[in-house]
N, C-alpha and C positions, 0 to 999 in steps of 0.2 A: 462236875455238875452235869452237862450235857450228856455225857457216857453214862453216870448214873440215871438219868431221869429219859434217853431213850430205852435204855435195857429193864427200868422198871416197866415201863408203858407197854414194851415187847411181853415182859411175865405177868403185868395185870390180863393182859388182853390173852396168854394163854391158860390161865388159871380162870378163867371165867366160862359160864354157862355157856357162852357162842363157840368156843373151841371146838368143841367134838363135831362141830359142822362144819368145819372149816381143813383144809388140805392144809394150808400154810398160814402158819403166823410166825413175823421176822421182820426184820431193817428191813427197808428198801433193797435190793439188789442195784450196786454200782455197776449197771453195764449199760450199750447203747441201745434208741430204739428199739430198732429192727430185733434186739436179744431180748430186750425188757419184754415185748411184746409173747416173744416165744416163753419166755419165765412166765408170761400172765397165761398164758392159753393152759401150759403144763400142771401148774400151781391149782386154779380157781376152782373151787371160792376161796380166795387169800385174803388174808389182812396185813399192809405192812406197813411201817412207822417209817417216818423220814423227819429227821431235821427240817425246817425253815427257817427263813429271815428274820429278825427279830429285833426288836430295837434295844439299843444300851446307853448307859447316862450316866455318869456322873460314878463309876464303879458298880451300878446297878444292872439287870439285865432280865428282858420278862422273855424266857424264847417259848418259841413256838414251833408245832410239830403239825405235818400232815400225817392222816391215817387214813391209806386208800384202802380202799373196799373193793374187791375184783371179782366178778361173779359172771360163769357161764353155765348154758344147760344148749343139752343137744335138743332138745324139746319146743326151742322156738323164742322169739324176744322175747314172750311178753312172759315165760317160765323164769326166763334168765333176770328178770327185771322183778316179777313178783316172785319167788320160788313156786314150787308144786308137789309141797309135801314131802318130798324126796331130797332134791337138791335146794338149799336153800337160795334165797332170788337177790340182789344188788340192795333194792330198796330194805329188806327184812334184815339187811348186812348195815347199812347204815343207821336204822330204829337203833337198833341191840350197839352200836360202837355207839354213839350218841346219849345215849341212858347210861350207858356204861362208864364214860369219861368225863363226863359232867360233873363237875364236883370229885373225880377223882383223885386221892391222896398216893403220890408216889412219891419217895427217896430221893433228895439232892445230891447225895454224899453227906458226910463233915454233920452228921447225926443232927440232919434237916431235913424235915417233908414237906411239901410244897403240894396245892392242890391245884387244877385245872378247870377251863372254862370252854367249853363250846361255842366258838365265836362265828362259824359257819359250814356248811355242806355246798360242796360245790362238785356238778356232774361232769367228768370227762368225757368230752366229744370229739368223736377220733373215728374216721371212716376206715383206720386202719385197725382199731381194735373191733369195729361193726363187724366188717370181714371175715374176723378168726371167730366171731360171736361170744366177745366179751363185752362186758358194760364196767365200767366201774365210779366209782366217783372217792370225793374227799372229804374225811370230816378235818376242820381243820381246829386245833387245840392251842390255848395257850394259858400260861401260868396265869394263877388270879391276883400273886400279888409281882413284886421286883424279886429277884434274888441276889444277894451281893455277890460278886467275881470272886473266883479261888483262885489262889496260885497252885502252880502243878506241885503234890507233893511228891518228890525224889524219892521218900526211903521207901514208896509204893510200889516204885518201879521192882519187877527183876531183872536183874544181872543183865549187862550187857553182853552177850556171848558170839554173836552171827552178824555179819554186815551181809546184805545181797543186796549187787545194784547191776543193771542191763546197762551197754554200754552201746549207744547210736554210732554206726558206720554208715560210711555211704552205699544207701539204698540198692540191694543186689534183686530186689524183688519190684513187684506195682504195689502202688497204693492198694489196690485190690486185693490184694494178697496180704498184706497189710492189716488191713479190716478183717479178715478172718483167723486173724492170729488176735484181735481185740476182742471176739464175742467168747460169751458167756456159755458152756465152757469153747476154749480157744479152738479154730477148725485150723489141726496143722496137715489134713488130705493129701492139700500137692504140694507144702512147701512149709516150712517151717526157722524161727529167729532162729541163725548160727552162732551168735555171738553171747558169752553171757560170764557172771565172774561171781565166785562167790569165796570170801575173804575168813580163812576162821582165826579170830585173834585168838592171839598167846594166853593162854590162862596162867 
């Protein structure tokens, strides 16, 4: 359910009219800060979809999705904020996701479609995305009605083939060193994980 209904969310929003204005549309990127921030400066104007909190009941479940809007111009706030003909602006990024997801019907899985509700926009204030001269903000979405829970079904899976897992020793590096082996992509410059194990089961 949640796998289907972000990766629809992800192909309505690249199939639609705002795309061609746009650099990037995608999930969220799973990285920190300080990396997220470098993803926004390189990307925007992005759009990307992220899971949120959502409440469940009774085997029922309404969830809910952020879709942030990222928007920068070399041109000045108030380009970045309105566009300028050219690059398109944060506010004109929010109009267009808002109209667009309103009432929007996408794919549960299990040959169910579920529509959406625009429950709020909310602007991100962040002196560190001011800085790089991004703006962004949130629309944030949620199912209009409950969906019932699925169990995961097995014969969907492929084949198990590859185990890989990293195995923690005691730390031969700093924390510092550390954090640049965590960004997005990994900085391995002066140092880099020695340790690593990758297990191919017997077919």
């Amino acid at each position: 359910m949640l796998v289907e209904l972000e990766t629809g969310l992800v192909a309505l929003i690249k199939a639609s009219a705002l795309a061609p204005r746009l650099r990037m549309v995608d999930s969220l990127p799973d990285v920190d800060g300080p990396s997220l921030v470098g993803r926004f400066t390189t990307d925007a104007p992005a759009v990307y979809v992220a899971l949120g909190s959502f409440p469940v009941a009774n085997g029922m479940a309404r969830p809910k999705f952020g879709v942030a809007c990222v928007a920068r111009n070399s041109r000045g706030q108030l380009a970045a904020r309105h566009g300028d003909g050219v690059a398109i602006g944060l506010q004109e990024m929010l109009d267009a996701v808002m109209a667009l997801l309103d009432q929007a019907a996408v794919s549960a899985g299990a040959d169910r479609t579920v529509s959406f509700g625009v429950t709020s926009c909310d602007l991100v204030v962040s002196d560190e995305l001011y800085q790089k001269g991004i703006y962004a903000g949130v629309v944030q979405i949620q199912t209009a009605a409950e969906i019932p829970l699925q169990f995961l079904d097995e014969s969907s899976l492929a084949d198990f083939k590859t185990f890989h897992a990293d195995t923690d020793i005691d730390p031969h590096q700093s924390a510092a060193e550390h954090q640049k082996w965590l960004q997005e992509p990994p900085n391995y410059s002066s140092s880099a994980p020695d340790l690593s194990d990758t297990i191919i089961l017997q077919e």
